[in-house]
C-alpha positions as CSV (number, residue, x, y, z in Angstrom):
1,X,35.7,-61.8,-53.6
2,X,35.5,-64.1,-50.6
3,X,32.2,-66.2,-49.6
4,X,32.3,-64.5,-46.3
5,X,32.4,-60.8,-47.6
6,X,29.4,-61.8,-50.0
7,X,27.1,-63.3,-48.0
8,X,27.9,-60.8,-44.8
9,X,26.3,-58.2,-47.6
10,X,23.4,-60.1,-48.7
11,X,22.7,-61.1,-45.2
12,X,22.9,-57.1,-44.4
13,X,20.9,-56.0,-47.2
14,X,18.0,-58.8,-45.9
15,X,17.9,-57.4,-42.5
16,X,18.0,-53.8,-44.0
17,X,15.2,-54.3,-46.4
18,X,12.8,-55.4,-43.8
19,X,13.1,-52.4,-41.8
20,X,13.1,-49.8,-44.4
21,X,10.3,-48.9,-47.1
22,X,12.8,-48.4,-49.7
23,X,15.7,-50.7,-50.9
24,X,19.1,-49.7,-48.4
25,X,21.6,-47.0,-49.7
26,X,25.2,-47.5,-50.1
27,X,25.8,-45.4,-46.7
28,X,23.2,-47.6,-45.2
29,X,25.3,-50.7,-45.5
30,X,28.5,-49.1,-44.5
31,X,27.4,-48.0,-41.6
32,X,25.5,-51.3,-40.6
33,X,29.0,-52.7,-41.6
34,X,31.3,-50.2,-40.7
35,X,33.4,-50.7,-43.6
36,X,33.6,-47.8,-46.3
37,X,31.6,-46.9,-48.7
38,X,34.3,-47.6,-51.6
39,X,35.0,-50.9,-50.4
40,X,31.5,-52.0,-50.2
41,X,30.6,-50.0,-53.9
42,X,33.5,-52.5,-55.1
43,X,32.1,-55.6,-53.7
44,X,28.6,-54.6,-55.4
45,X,29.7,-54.4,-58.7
46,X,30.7,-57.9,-59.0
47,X,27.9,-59.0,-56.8
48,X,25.5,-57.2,-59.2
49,X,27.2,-59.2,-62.4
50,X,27.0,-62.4,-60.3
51,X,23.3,-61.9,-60.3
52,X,23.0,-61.6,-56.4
53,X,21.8,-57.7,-56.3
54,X,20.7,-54.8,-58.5
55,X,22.6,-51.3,-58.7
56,X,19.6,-48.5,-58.7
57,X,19.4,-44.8,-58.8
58,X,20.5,-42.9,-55.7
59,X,22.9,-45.4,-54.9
60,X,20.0,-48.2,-53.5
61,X,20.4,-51.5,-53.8
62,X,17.9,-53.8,-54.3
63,X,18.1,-58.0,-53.6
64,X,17.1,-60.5,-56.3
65,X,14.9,-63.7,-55.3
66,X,18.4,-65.5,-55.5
67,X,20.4,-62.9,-53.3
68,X,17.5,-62.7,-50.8
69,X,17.2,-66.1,-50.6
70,X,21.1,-66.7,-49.5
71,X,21.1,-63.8,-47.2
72,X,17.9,-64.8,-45.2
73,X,19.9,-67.8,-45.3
74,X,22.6,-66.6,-43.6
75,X,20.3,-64.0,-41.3
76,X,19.1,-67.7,-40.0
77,X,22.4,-69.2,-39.4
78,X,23.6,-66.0,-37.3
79,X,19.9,-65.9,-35.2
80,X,20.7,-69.8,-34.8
81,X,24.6,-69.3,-33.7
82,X,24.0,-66.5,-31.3
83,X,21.1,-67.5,-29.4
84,X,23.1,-71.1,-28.7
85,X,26.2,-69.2,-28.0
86,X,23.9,-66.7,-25.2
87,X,21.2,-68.4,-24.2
88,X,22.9,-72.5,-23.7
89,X,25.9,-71.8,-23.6
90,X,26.0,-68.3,-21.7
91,X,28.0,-66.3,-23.1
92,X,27.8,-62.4,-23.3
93,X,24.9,-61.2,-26.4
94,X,27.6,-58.8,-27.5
95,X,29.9,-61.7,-27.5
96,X,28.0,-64.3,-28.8
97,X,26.5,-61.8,-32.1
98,X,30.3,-61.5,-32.8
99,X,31.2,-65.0,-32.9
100,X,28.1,-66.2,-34.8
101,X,29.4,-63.5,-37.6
102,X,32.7,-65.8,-37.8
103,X,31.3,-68.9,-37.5
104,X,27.9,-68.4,-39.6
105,X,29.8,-68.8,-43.1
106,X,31.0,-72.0,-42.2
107,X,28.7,-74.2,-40.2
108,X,27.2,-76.6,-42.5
109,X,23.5,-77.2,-43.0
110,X,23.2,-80.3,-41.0
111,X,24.7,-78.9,-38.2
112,X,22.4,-75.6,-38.5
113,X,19.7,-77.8,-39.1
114,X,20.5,-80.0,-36.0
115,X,21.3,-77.4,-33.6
116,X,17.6,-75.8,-34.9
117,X,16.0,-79.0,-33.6
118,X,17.8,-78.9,-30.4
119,X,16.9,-75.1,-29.5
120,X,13.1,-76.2,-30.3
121,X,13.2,-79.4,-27.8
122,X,10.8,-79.7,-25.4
123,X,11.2,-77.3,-21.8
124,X,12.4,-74.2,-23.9
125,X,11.8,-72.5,-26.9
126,X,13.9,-70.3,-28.3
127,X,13.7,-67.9,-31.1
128,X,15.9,-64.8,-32.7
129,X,16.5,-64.4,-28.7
130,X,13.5,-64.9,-27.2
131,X,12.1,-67.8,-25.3
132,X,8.6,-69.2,-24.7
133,X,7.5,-70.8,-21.1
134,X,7.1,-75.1,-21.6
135,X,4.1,-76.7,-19.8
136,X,6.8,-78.9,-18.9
137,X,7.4,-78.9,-15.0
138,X,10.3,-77.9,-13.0
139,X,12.7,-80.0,-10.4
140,X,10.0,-77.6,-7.8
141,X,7.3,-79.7,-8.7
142,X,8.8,-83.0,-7.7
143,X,8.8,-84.7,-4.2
144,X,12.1,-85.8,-2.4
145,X,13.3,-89.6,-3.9
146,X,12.4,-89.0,-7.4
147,X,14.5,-90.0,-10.5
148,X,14.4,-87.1,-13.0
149,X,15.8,-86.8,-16.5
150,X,16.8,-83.0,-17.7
151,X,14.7,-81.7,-20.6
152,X,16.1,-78.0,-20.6
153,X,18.1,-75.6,-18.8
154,X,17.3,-71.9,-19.1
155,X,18.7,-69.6,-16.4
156,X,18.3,-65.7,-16.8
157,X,22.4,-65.1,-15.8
158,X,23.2,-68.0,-17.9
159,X,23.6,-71.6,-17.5
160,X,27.4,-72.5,-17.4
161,X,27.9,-73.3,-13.9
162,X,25.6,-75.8,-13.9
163,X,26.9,-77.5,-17.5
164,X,29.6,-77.9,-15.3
165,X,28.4,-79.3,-12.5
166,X,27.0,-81.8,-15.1
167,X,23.6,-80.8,-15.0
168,X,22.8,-80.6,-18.5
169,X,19.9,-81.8,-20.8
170,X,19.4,-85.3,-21.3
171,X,20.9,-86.5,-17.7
172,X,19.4,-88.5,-15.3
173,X,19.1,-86.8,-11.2
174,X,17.7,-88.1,-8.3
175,X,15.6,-85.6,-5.8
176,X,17.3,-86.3,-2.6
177,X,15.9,-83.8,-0.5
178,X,14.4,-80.6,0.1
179,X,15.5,-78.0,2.5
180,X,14.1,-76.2,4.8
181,X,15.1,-73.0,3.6
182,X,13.3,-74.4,0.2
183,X,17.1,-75.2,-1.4
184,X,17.3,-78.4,-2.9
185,X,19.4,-81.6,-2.7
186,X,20.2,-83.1,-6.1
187,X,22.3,-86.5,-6.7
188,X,24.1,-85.8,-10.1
189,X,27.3,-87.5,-11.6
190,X,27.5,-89.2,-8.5
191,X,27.8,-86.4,-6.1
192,X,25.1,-84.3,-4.1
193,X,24.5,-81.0,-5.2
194,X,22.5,-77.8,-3.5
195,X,21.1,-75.4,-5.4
196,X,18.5,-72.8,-4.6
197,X,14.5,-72.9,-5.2
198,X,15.2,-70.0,-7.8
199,X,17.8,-72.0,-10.1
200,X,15.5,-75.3,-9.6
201,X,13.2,-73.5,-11.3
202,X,15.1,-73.1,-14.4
203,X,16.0,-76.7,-14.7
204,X,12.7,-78.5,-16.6
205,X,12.9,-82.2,-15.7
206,X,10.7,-85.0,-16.4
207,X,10.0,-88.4,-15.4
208,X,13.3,-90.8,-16.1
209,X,12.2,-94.2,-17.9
């Protein structure tokens, strides 16, 4: 039985459990998985002798403190993986869910763990796809001739185009100018860049050292 198929099972039967007052069927998890019924009964069986699950009546299957605990595990990697994947990186939800499910049983813990710390940074929080509001202030709150440093970038559409432009956390800008139509002039990468009162408000800065 492959690693994946296992712990794509456990991490179905965690979110399952939680949402339902009695232990998930059989049918449950094939249609959560959309896989049949005899292939997942198959997978079960040796899961069940490997100590990960019990086999009840009805065809319910119940998690053992060891099975929970690796498919919570997993649950975490995939919430981890998919909200990088849509909210910083800005790809499609859909998109991202799909490719957190390949790349979730292979990402090792210190980069889980490190790409954790960096969706809790200052500016942004985000969490299982939500996101809180920082106390930290925006490029709007700054007069023209200030030197910034990018905490966080969260736009609602996504935040590629400006990765791209090179506006990303961690770099340094300089506040050239402000518009009289409210846009902003920004000095990034060496070049200057206009962008519009609504996107300078998604980019958090603070004060560069």
């Amino acid at each position: 039985m492959k690693t994946s198929a296992r712990e794509d099972l456990l991490e179905a039967l965690c979110i399952l459990s939680r949402t339902k007052p009695e232990p998930p069927t059989i049918s449950d998890l094939s249609d959560h998985l959309s896989r049949t019924p005899e292939e997942i009964r198959g997978h079960l069986s040796t899961m069940q002798d490997q100590g990960d699950l019990r086999l009840l009546s009805g065809d319910r299957v119940e998690l053992t403190p060891e099975g929970s605990r690796i498919g919570n595990q997993v649950a975490k990697k995939h919430q981890v993986l998919e909200c990088f994947l849509s909210d910083i990186l800005g790809m499609d939800r859909g998109t991202a869910s799909e490719e957190a499910c390949i790349l979730e049983h292979d990402i090792s813990d210190e980069a889980l763990d490190r790409l954790d710390r960096y969706m809790s940074r200052p500016g942004k929080r985000w969490r299982r796809g939500k996101h809180e509001k920082s106390s930290l202030p925006t490029l709007l709150d700054y007069p023209a001739g200030s030197d910034l440093k990018v905490s966080s970038v969260k736009c609602p559409g996504g935040c590629q185009r400006l990765f791209d432009m090179g506006i990303v956390p961690g770099e340094q800008v300089r506040l050239v100018t402000t518009l009289d139509n409210k846009a902003m002039v920004i000095h990034v990468k060496g070049f200057d860049i206009a962008i519009s009162p609504e996107i300078a408000s998604c980019i958090f800065v603070e004060r560069a050292e």
